[in-house]
ZALONU-801478 format. One record per atom (N, C-alpha, C): chain; x, y, z. Coordinates in nm, 2 decimals, m for minus. Layout:
! ZALONU-801478
+-------+--------+--------+--------+
! kette !     c1 !     c2 !     c3 !
+-------+--------+--------+--------+
!     A !      X !      Y !      Z !
...
+-------+--------+--------+--------+
This chain:
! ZALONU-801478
+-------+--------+--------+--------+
! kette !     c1 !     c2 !     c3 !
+-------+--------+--------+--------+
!     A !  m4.90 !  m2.54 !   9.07 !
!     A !  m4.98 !  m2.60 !   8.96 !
!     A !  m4.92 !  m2.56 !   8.83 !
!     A !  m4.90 !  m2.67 !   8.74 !
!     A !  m4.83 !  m2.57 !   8.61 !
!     A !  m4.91 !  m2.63 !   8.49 !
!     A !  m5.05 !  m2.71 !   8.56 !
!     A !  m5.12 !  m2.73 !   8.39 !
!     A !  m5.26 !  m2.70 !   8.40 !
!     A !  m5.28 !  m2.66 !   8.35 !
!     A !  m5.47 !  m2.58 !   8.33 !
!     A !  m5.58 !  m2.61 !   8.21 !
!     A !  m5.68 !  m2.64 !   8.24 !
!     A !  m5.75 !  m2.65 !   8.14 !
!     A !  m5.89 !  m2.55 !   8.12 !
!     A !  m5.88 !  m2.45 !   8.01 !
!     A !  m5.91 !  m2.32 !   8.05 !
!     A !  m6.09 !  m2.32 !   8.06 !
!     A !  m6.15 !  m2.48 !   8.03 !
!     A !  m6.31 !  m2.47 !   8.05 !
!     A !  m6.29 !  m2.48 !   8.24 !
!     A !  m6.22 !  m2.51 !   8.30 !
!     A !  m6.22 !  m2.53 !   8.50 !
!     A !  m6.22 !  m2.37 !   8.49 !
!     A !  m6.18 !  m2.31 !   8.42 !
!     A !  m6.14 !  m2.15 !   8.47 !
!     A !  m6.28 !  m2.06 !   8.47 !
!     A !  m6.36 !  m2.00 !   8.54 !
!     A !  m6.40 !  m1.93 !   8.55 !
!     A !  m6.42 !  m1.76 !   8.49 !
!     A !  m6.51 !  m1.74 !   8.38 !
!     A !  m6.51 !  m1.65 !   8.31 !
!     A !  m6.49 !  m1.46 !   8.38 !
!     A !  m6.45 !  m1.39 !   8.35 !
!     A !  m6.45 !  m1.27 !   8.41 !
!     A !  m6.48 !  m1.16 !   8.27 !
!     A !  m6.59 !  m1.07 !   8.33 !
!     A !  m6.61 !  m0.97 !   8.20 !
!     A !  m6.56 !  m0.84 !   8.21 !
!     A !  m6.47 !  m0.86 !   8.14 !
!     A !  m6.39 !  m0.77 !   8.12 !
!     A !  m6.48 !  m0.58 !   8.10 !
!     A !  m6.55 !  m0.60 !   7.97 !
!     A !  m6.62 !  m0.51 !   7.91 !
!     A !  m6.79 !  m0.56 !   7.86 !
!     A !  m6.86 !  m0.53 !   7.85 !
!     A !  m6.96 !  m0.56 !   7.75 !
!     A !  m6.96 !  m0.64 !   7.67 !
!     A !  m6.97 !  m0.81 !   7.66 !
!     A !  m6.97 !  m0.84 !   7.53 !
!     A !  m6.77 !  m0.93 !   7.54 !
!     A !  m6.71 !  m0.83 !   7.61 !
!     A !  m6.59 !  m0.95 !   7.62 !
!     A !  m6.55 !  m1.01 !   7.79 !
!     A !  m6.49 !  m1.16 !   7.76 !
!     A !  m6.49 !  m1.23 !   7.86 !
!     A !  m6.37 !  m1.27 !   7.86 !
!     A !  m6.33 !  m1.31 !   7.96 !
!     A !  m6.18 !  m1.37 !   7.99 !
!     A !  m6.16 !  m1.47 !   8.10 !
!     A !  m6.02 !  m1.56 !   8.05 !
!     A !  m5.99 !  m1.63 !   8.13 !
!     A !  m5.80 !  m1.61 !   8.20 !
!     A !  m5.81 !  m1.59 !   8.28 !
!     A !  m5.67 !  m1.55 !   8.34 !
!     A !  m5.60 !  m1.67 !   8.42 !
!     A !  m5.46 !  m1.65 !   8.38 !
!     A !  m5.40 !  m1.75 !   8.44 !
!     A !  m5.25 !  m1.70 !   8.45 !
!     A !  m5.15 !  m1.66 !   8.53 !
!     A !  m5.07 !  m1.60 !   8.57 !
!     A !  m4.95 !  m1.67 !   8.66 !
!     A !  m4.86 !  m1.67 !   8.63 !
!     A !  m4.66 !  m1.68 !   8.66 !
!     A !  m4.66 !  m1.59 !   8.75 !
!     A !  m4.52 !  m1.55 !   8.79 !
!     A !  m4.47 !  m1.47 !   8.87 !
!     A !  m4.47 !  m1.33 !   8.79 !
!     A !  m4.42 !  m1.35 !   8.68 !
!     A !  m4.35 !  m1.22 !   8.61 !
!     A !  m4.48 !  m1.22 !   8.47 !
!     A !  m4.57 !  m1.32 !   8.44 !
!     A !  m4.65 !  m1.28 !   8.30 !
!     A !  m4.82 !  m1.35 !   8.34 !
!     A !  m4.84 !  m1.30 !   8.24 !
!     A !  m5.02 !  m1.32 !   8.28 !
!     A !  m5.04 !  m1.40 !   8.11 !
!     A !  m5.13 !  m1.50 !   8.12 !
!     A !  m5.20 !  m1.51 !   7.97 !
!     A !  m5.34 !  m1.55 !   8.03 !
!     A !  m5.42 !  m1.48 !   7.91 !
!     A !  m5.57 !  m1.43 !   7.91 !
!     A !  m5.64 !  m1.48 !   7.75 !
!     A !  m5.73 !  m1.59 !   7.80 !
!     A !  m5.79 !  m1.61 !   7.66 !
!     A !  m5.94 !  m1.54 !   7.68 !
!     A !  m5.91 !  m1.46 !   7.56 !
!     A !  m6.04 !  m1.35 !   7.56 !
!     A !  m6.16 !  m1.38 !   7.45 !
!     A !  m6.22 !  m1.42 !   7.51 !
!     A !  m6.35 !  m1.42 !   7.38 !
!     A !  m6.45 !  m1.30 !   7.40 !
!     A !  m6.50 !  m1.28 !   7.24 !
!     A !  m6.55 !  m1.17 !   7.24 !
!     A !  m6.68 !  m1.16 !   7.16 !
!     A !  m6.74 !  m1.13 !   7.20 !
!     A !  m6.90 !  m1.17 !   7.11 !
!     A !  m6.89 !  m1.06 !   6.98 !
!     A !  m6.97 !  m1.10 !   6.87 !
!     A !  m6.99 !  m1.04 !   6.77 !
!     A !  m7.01 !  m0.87 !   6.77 !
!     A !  m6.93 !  m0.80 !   6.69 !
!     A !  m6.98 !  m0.64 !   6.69 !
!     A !  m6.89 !  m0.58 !   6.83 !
!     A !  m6.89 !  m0.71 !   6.93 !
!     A !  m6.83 !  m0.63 !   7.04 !
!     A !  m6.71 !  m0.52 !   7.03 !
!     A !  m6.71 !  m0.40 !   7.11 !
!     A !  m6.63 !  m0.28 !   7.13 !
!     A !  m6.52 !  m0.27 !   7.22 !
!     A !  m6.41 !  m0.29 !   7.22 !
!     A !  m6.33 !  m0.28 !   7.34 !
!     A !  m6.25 !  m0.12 !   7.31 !
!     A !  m6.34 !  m0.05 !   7.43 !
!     A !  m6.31 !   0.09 !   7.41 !
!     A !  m6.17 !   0.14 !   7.42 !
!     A !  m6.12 !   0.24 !   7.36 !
!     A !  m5.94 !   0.32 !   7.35 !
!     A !  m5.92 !   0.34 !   7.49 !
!     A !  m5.77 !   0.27 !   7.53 !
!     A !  m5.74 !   0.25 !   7.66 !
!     A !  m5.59 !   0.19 !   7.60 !
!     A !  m5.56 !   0.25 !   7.73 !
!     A !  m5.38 !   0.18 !   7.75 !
!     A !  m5.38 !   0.14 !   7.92 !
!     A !  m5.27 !   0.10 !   7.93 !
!     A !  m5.20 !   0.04 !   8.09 !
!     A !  m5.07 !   0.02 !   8.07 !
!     A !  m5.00 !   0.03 !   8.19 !
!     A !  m4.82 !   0.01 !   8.18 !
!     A !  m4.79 !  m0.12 !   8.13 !
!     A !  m4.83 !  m0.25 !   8.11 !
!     A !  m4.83 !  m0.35 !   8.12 !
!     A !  m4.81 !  m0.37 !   7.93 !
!     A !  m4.71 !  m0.44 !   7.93 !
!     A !  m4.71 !  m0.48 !   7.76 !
!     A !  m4.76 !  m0.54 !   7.73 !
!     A !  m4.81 !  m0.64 !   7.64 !
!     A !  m4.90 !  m0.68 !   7.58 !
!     A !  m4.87 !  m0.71 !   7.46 !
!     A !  m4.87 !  m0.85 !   7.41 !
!     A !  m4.90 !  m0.93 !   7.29 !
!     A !  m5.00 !  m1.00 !   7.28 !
!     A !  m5.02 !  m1.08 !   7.16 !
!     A !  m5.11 !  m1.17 !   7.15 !
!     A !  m5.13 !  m1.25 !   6.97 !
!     A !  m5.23 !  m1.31 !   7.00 !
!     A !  m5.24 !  m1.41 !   6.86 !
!     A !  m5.40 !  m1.41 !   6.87 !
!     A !  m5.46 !  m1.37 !   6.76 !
!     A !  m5.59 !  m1.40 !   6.68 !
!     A !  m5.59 !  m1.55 !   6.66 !
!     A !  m5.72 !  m1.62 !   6.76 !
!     A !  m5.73 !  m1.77 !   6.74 !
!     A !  m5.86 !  m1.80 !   6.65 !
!     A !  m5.97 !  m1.71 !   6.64 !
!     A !  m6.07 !  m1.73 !   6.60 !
!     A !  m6.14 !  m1.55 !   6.52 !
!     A !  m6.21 !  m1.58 !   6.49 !
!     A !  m6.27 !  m1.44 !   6.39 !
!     A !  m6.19 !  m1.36 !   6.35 !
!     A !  m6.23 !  m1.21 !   6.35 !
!     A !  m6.22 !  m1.09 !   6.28 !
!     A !  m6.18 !  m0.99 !   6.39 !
!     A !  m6.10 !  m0.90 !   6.36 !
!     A !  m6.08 !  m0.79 !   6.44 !
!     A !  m6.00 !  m0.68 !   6.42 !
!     A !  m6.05 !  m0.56 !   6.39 !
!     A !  m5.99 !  m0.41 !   6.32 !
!     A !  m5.95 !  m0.40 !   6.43 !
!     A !  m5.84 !  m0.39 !   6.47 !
!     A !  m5.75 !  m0.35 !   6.55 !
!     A !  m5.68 !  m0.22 !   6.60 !
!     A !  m5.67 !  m0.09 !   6.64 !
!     A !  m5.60 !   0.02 !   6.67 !
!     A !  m5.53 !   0.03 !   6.79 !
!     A !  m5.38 !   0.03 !   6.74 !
!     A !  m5.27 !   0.05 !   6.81 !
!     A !  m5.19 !   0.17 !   6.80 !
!     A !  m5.20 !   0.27 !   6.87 !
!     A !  m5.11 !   0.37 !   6.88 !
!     A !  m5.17 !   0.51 !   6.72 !
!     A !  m5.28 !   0.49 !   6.69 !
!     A !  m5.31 !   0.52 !   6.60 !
!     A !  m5.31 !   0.44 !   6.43 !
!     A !  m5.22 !   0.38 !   6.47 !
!     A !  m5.29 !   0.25 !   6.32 !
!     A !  m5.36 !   0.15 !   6.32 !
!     A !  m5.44 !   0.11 !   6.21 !
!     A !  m5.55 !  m0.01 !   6.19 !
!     A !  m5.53 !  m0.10 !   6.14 !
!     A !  m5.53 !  m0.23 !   6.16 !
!     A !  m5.55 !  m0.34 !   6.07 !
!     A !  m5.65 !  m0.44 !   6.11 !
!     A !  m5.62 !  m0.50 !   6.03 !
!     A !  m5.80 !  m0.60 !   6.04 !
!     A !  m5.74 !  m0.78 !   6.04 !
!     A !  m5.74 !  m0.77 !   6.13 !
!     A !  m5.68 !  m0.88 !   6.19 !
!     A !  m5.75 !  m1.02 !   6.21 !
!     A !  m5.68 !  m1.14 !   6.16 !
!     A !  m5.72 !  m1.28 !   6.16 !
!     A !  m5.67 !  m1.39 !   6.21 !
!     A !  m5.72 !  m1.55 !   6.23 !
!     A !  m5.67 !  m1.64 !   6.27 !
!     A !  m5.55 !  m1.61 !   6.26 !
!     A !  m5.40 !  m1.64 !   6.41 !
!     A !  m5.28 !  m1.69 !   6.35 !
!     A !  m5.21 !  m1.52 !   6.36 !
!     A !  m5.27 !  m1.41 !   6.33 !
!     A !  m5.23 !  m1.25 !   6.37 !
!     A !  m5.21 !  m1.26 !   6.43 !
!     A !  m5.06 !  m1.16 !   6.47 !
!     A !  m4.99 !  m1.12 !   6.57 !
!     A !  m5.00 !  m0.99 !   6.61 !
!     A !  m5.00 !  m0.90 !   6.75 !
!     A !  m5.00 !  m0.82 !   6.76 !
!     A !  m4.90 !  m0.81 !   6.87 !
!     A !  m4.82 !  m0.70 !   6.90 !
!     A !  m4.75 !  m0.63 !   7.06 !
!     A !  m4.76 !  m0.50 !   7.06 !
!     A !  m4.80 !  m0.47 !   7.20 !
!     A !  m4.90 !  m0.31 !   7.21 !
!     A !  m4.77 !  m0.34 !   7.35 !
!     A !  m4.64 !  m0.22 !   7.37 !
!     A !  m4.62 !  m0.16 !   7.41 !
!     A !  m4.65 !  m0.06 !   7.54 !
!     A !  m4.60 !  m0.08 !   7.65 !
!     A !  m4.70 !  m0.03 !   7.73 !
!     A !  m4.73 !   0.14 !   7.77 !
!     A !  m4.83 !   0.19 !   7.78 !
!     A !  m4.90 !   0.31 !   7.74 !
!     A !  m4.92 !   0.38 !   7.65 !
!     A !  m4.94 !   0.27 !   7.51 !
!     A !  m5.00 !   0.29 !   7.43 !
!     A !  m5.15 !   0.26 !   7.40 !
!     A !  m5.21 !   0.39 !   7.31 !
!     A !  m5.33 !   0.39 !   7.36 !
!     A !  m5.39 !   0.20 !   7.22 !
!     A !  m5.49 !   0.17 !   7.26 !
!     A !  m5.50 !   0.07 !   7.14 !
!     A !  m5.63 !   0.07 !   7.21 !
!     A !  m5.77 !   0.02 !   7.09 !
!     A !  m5.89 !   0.00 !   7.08 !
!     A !  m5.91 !  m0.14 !   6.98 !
!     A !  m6.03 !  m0.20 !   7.02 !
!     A !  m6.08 !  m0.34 !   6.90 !
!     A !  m6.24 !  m0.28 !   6.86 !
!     A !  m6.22 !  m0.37 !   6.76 !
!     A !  m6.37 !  m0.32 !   6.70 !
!     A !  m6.41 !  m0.50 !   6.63 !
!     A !  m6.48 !  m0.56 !   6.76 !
!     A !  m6.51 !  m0.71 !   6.63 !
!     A !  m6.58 !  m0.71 !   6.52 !
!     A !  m6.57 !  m0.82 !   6.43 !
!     A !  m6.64 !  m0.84 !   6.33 !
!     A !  m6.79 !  m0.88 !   6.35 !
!     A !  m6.83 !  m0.97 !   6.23 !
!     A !  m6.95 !  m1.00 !   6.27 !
!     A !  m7.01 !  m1.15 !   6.33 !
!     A !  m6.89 !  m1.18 !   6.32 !
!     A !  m6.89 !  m1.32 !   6.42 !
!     A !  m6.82 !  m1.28 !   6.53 !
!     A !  m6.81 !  m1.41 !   6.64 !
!     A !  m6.74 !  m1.38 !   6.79 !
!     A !  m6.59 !  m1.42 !   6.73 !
!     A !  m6.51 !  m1.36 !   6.83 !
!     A !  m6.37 !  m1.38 !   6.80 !
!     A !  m6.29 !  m1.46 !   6.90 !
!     A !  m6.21 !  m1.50 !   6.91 !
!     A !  m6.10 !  m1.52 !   7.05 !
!     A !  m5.96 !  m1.45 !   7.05 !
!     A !  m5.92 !  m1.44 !   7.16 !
!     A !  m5.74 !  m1.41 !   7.12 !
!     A !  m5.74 !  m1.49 !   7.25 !
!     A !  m5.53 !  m1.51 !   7.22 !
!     A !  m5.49 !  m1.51 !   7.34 !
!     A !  m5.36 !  m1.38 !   7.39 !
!     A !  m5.41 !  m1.31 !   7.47 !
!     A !  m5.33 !  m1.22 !   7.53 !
!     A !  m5.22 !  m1.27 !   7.62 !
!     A !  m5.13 !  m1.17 !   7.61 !
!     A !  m5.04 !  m1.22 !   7.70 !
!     A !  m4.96 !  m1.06 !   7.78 !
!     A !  m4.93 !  m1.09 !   7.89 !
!     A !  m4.93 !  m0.95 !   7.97 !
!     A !  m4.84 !  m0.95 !   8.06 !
!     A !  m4.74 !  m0.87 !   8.03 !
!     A !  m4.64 !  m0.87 !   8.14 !
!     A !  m4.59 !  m0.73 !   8.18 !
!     A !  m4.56 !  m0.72 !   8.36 !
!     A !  m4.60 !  m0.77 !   8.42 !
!     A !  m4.74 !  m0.84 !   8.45 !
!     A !  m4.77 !  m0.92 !   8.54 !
!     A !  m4.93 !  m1.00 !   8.59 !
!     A !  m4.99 !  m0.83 !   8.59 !
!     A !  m5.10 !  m0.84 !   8.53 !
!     A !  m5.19 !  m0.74 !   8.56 !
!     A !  m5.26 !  m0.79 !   8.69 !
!     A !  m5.28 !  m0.73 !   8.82 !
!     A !  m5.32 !  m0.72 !   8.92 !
!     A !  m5.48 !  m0.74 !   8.93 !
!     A !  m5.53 !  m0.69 !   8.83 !
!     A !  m5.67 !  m0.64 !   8.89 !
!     A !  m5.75 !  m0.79 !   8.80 !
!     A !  m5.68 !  m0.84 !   8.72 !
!     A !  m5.72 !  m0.95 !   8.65 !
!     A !  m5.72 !  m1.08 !   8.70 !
!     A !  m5.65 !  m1.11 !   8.80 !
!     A !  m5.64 !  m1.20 !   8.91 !
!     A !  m5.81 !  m1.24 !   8.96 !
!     A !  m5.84 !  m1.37 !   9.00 !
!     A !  m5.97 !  m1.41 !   9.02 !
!     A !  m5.95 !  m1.53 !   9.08 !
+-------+--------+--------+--------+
């Protein structure tokens, strides 16, 4: 299959408040994450690198110990085992992540 349309996909909750849609290659994963308002995505790393793009809202972002406050069209790449936390704004937000290797446990 190489074309998806990510309302057929099936939501997975990740944390309290954030949800995701996974869809995965041999070698990368991309994850559209929406995230409800205020929501917390607690300090945490994994081996897995990680980029992504701010599609929608607000998001103070901590990577490796620095902050920024991130918007539509923001880019981020978080390194893997580095520690990084979100803190949303006051509206819900989206990203799309992207993860390589496939994270395993994200699969559904």
């Amino acid at each position: 299959m190489f074309f998806y349309n990510p309302a057929d996909r099936e939501e997975k909750d990740l944390f309290t408040g954030i949800h995701a849609r996974t869809f995965w290659g041999e070698k990368m994963m991309m994850v559209i994450v929406e995230l409800d308002a205020n929501a917390t995505l607690p300090k945490h790393n994994h081996t897995h690198e990680q980029g992504g793009i701010v599609l929608e809202g607000e998001l103070e972002f901590i990577i490796g110990g620095e902050t920024s406050l991130l918007h539509p069209g923001d880019l981020y790449i978080i390194p893997g085992g580095v520690d990084h936390e979100v803190q949303v704004g006051g509206t819900p937000a989206k990203v799309l992540d992207i993860f390589s290797p496939v994270r395993e446990e994200y699969k559904y």
